[in-house]
C-alpha positions as CSV (number, residue, x, y, z in Angstrom):
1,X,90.3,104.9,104.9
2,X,89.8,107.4,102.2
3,X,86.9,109.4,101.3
4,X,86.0,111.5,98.0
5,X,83.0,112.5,96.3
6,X,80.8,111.4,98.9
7,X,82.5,107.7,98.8
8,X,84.5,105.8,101.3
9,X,86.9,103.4,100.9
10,X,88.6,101.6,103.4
11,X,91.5,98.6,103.3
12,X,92.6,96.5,106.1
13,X,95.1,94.3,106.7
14,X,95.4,90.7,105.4
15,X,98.3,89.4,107.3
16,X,99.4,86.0,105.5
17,X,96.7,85.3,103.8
18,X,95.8,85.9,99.6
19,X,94.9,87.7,97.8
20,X,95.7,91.1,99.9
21,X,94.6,93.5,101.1
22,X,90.4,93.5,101.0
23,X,89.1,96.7,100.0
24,X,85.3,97.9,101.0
25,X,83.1,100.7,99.4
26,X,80.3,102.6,101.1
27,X,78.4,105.8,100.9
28,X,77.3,106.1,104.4
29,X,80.3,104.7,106.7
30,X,77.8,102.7,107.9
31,X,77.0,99.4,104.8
32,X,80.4,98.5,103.3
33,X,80.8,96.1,100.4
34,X,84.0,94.4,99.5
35,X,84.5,95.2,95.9
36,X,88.7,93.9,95.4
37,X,91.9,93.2,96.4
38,X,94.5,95.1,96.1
39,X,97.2,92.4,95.8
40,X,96.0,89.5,93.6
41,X,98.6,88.6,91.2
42,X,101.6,86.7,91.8
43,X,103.9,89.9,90.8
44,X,102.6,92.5,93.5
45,X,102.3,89.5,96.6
46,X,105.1,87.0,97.3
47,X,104.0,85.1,100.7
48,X,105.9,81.6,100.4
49,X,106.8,80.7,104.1
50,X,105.7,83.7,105.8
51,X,104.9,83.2,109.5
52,X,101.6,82.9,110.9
53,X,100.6,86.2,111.9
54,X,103.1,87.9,109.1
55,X,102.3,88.8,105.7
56,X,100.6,92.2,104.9
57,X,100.8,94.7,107.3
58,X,98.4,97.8,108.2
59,X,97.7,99.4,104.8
60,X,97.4,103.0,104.5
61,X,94.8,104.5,101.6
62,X,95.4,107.9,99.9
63,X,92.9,109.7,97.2
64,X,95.4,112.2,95.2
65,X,94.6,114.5,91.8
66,X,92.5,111.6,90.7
67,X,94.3,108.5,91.8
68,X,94.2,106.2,94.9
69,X,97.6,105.0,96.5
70,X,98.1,101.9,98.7
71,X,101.4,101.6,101.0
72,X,101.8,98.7,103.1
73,X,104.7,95.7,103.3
74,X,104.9,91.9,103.5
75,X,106.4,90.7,106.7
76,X,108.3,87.2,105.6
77,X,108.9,86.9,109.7
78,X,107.7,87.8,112.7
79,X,111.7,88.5,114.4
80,X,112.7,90.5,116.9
81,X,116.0,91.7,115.6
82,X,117.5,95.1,114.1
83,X,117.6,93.9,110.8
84,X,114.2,92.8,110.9
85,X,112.8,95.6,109.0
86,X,111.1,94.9,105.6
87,X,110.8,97.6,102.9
88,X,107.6,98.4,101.6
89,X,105.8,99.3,98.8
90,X,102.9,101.7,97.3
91,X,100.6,99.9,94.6
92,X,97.8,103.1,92.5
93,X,95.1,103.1,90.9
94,X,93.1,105.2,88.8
95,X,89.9,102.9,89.1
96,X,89.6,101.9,92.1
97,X,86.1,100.1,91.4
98,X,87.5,98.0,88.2
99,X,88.6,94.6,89.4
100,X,92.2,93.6,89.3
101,X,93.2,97.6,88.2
102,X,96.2,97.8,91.0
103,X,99.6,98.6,89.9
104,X,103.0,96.8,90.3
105,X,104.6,97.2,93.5
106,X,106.9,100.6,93.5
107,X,109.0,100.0,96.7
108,X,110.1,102.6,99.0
109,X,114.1,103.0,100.4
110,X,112.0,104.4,103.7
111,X,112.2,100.5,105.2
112,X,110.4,99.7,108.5
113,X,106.5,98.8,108.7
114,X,103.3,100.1,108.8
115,X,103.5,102.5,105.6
116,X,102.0,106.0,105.6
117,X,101.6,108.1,102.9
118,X,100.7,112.0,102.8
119,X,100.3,114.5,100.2
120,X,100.9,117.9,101.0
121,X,99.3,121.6,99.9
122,X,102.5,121.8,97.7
123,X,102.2,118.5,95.7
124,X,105.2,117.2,98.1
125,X,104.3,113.8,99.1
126,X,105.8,112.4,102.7
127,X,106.2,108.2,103.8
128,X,106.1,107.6,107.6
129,X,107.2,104.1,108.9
130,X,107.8,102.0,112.0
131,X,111.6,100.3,112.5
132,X,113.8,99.6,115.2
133,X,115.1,102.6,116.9
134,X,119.0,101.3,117.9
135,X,119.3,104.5,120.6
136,X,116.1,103.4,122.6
137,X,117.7,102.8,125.9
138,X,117.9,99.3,127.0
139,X,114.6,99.6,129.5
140,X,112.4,99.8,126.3
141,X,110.7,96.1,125.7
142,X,111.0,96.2,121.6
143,X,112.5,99.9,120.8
144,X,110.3,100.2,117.9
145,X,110.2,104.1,116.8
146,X,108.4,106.1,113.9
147,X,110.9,107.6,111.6
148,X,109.7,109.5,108.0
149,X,111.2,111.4,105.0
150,X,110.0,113.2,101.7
151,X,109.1,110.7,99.6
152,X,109.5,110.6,95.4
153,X,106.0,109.2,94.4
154,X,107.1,108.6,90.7
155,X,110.0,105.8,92.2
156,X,109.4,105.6,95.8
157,X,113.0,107.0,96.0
158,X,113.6,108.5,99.5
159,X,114.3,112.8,98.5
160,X,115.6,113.8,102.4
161,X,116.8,111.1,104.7
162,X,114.5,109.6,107.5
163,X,113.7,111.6,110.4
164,X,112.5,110.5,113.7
165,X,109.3,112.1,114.3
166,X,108.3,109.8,117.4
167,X,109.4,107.8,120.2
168,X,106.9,105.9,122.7
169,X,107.2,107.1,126.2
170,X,105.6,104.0,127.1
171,X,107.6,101.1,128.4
172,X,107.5,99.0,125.6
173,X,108.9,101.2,123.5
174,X,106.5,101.2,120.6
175,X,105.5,103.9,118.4
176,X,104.1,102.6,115.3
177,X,100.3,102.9,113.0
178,X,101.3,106.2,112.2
179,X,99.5,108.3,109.9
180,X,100.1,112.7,109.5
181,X,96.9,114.5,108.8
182,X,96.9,118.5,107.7
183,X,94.0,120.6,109.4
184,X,94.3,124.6,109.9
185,X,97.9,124.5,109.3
186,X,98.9,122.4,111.8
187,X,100.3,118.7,110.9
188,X,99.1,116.2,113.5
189,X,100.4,112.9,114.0
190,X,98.8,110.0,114.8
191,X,100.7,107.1,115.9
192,X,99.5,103.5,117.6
193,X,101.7,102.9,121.0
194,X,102.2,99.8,123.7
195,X,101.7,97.2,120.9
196,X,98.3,95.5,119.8
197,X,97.9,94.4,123.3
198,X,96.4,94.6,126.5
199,X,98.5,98.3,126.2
200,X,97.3,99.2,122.8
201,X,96.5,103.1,122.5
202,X,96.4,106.3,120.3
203,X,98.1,109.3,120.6
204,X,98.7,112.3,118.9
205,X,101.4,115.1,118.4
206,X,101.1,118.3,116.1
207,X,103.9,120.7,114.4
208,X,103.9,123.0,111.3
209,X,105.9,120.8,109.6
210,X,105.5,117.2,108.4
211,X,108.8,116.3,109.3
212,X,108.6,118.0,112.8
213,X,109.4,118.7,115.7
214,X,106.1,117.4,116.8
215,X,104.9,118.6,120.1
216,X,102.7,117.2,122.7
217,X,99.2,118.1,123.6
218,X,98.1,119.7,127.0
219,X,97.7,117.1,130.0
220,X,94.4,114.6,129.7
221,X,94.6,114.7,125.2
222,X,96.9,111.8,125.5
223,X,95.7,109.3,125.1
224,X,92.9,110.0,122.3
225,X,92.1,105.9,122.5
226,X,92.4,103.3,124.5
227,X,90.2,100.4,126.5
228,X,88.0,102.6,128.6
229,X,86.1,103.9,126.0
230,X,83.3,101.5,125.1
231,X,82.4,98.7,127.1
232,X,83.6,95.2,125.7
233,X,86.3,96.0,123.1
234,X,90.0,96.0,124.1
235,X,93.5,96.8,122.8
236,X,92.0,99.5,120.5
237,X,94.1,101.8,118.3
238,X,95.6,102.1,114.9
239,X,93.7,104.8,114.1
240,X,92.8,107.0,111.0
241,X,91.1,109.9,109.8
242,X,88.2,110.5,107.4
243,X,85.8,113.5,107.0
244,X,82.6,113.0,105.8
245,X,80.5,115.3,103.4
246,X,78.9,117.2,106.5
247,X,82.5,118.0,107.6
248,X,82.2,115.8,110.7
249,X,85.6,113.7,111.5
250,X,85.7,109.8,112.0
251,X,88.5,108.0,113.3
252,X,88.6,104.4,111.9
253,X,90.2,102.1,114.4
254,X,91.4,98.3,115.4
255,X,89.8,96.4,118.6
256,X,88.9,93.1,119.4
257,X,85.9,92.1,120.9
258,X,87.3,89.1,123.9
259,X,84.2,86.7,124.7
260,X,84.7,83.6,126.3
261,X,88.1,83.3,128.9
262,X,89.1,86.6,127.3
263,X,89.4,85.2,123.8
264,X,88.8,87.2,121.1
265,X,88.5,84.7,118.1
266,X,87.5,87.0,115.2
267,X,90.5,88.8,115.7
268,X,90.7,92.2,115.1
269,X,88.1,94.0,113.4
270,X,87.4,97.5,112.2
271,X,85.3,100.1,114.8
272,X,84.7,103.5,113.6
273,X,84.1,106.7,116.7
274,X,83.3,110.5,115.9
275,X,86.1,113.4,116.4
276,X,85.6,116.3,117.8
277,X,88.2,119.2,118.4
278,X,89.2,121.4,121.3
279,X,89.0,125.2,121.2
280,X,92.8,124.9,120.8
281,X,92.6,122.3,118.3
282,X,93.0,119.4,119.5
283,X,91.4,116.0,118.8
284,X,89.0,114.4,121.3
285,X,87.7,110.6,120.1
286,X,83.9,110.5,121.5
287,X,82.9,108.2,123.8
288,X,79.3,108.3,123.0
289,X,78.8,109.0,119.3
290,X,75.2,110.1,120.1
291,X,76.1,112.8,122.0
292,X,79.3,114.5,120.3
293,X,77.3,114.0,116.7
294,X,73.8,114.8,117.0
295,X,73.2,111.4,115.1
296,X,73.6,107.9,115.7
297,X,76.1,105.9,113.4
298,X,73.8,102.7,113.5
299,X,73.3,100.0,110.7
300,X,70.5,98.1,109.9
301,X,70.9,95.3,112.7
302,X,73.9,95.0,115.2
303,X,76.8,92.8,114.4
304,X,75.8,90.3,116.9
305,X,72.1,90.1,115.5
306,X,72.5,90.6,111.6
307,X,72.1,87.0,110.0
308,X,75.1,86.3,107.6
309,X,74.6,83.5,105.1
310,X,76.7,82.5,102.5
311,X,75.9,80.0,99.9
312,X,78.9,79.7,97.2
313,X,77.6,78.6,93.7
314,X,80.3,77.7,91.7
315,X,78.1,77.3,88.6
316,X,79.2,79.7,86.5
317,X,82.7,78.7,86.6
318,X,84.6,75.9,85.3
319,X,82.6,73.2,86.4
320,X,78.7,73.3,85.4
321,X,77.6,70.4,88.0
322,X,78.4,73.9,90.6
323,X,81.2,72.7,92.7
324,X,84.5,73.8,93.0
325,X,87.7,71.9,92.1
326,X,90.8,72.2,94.6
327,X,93.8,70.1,93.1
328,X,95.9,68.9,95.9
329,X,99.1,69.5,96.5
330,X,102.1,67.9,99.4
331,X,101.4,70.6,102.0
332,X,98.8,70.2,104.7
333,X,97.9,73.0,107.2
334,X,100.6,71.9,109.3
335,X,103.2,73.4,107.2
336,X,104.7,76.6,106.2
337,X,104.2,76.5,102.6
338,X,101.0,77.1,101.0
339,X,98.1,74.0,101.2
340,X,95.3,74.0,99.0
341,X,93.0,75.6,101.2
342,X,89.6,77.7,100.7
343,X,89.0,80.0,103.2
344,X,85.7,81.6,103.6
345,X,86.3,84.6,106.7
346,X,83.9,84.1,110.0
347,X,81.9,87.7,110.6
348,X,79.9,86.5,113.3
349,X,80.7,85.6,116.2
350,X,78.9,82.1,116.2
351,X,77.3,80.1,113.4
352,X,77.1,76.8,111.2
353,X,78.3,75.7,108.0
354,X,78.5,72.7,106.2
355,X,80.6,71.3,103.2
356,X,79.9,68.7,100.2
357,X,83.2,67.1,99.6
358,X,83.6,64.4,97.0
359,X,87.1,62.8,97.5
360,X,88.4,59.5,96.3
361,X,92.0,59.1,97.7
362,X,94.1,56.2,96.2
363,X,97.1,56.4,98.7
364,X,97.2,56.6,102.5
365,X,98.6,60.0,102.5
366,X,96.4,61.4,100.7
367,X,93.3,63.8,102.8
368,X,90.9,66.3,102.3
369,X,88.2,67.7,104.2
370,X,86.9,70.8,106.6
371,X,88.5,73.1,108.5
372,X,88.1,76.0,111.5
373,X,91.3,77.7,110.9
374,X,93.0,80.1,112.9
375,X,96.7,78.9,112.2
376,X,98.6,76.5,111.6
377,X,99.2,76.5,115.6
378,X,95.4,76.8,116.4
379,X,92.7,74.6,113.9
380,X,90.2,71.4,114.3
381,X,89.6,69.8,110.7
382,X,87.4,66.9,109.8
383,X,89.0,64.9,107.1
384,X,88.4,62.2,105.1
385,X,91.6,59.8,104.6
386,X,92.4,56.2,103.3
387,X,92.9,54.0,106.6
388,X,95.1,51.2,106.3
389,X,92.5,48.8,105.4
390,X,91.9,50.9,102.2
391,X,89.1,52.2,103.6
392,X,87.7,55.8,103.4
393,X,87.8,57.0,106.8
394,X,86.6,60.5,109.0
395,X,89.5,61.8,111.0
396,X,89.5,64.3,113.5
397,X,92.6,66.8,113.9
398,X,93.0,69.5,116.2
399,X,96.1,71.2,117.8
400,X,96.6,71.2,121.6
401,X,94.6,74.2,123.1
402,X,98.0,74.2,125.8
403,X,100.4,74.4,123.3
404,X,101.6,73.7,119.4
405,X,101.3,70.3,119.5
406,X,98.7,68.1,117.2
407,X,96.1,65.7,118.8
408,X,96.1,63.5,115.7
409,X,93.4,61.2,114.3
410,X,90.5,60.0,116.3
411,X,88.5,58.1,113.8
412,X,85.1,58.6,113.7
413,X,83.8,57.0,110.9
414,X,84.4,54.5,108.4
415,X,83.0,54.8,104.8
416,X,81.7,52.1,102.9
417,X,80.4,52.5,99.4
């Protein structure tokens, strides 16, 4: 997130899906409006066969001397290995309202994941990422460790080799999300530790120097988030700062919201909790907003009441009837390169839709239809499809709920003309 002039800005990640990286406007931290991507063109995102789950990873927004900074990476797959460690890139700029105004990629020798970027007092600018530590000892699950350097913003050029700043002392052996913020002289680091799990959690370390040696807080700081906080979210953490025009902090944070058999299916979404500092100055994440603030943080309806509808009218476009075109192409959702697919993203957490498809296959290979998509692992699609009789036919599709394997067509109904 990234505030200035009494605006906020914040970007999340897109994982595998384009364009990238959504980013959303507000003036009160409270209505936000996606205005862009930050990754639309074919030059700044190349996603051909990533994994399910890869893609763009945790973006990190800067405002500096007039121009906004993006750092994030593209994760082609999901491995577990040393070499395993993508290098990233920082796109800018100086518009952040005008559509399609992003910059090129400028990549960054720093490799690793989760990009941070931070500008210092003296125009120095830092980049903090997450890679595989090879001295984590071997009872570490994943070994995954936070290393940063000084940072050239003009090339992305590293200026001073990478540093490790932290190293989980959890036993998985992650320490990653991490983001340096600059209050009273003291550099605090925030970093994400125990994976985006059930051990998800933030904690925080502070030095007078970006670089380090950061130092822990006193016994109970750590950690600033996790689960117990507020009843029904889990593996919360990821979190950054913002300050808002009354000087009050926010963190901005992941969590998921599990319903049914523990299942979270709108993935991870964005939750935002006050800040308030120790006499020592430390950072304490509120349980209660109400209380810590003065005032509540509360939109206009709760997420589980506010109605979202969404009509698309395609009548402005290239077709004046108001429909929209999708060309087909020889991949289905079944494969690892790209299908023609429009995805429209679910906010609530139940709802109903409905889609007018007009489809005339000529071959039996040919289908088109509906989908509820999670992955190409996880879906149920209704299609229409030639049968063998050269008749158009409904098809249902869904993937095993036990496993990867597809439950494939049970016809429901045959079209006649």
């Amino acid at each position: 997130m990234s505030g200035g002039l009494g605006l906020y800005f914040l970007a999340t990640s897109s994982f595998e899906y384009s364009p990238g990286v959504p980013i959303y406007h507000s003036t009160d931290l409270v209505e936000w409006r996606l205005i862009d991507h930050a990754l639309s063109r074919p030059s700044q995102l190349f996603m051909r066969q990533v994994d399910p789950g890869g893609g763009i990873y945790a973006p990190t927004l800067r405002y500096w001397k007039g121009r906004f900074y993006l750092a994030t990476c593209c994760v082609i797959r999901r491995g577990t290995s040393d070499g395993a460690n993508p290098r990233g890139f920082f796109v800018y700029t100086d518009d952040i309202m005008k559509q399609d105004s992003w910059s090129d990629p400028v990549f960054i020798d720093n490799v690793g994941i989760d990009q941070d970027l931070f500008f210092d007092d003296d125009d120095r600018v830092y980049v903090c990422t997450t890679r595989w530590n090879p001295l984590r000892g071997p009872t570490a699950d994943v070994r995954l460790a936070t290393f940063c350097s000084e940072l050239d913003i003009a090339t992305g050029r590293d200026l001073t080799s990478p540093v490790l700043v932290r190293d989980s002392d959890l036993s998985s052996g992650i320490a990653e999300g991490a983001h340096i913020i600059k209050k009273d002289g003291w550099y605090y680091l925030f970093t994400a530790e125990g994976g985006t799990v059930g051990e998800h959690q933030e904690w925080v370390h502070r030095s007078r120097s970006p670089l380090g040696p950061y130092e822990p807080p006193p016994s109970g700081i750590n950690p600033i988030l996790w689960d117990d906080r507020w009843e029904g979210l889990r593996q919360a953490g990821h979190a950054d700062l913002v300050t808002d025009e009354s000087g009050q902090w926010w963190a901005v944070f992941l969590a998921i919201r599990p319903q049914a058999n523990d299942v979270a299916h709108l993935g991870r979404e964005t939750f935002l909790a006050p800040i308030s500092w120790t006499s020592d100055g430390w950072p304490i994440i509120a349980r209660d907003p109400a209380s810590q603030t003065g005032r509540t943080m509360q939109p206009r309806a709760s997420k589980n009441e506010r109605k979202s509808e969404w009509t698309a009218d395609y009548s402005s476009g290239f077709h004046p009837q108001g429909t929209l075109t999708l060309y087909g192409n020889a991949y289905t959702i079944l494969d690892d390169e790209c299908p023609s697919m429009l995805l429209r993203k679910q906010t609530s957490l139940s709802g109903t839709w409905s889609t007018l498809l007009d489809f005339n296959p000529t071959t039996t290979v040919e289908e088109a239809g509906t989908a509820v998509f999670w992955s190409k692992w996880a879906f149920m699609a209704l299609l229409v499809r030639l049968g063998k009789d050269r008749r158009k036919e409904v098809v249902l599709r869904w993937t095993d709920p036990e496993g990867d394997d597809l439950k494939v067509s049970l016809i429901l109904l045959i079209l006649v003309h």
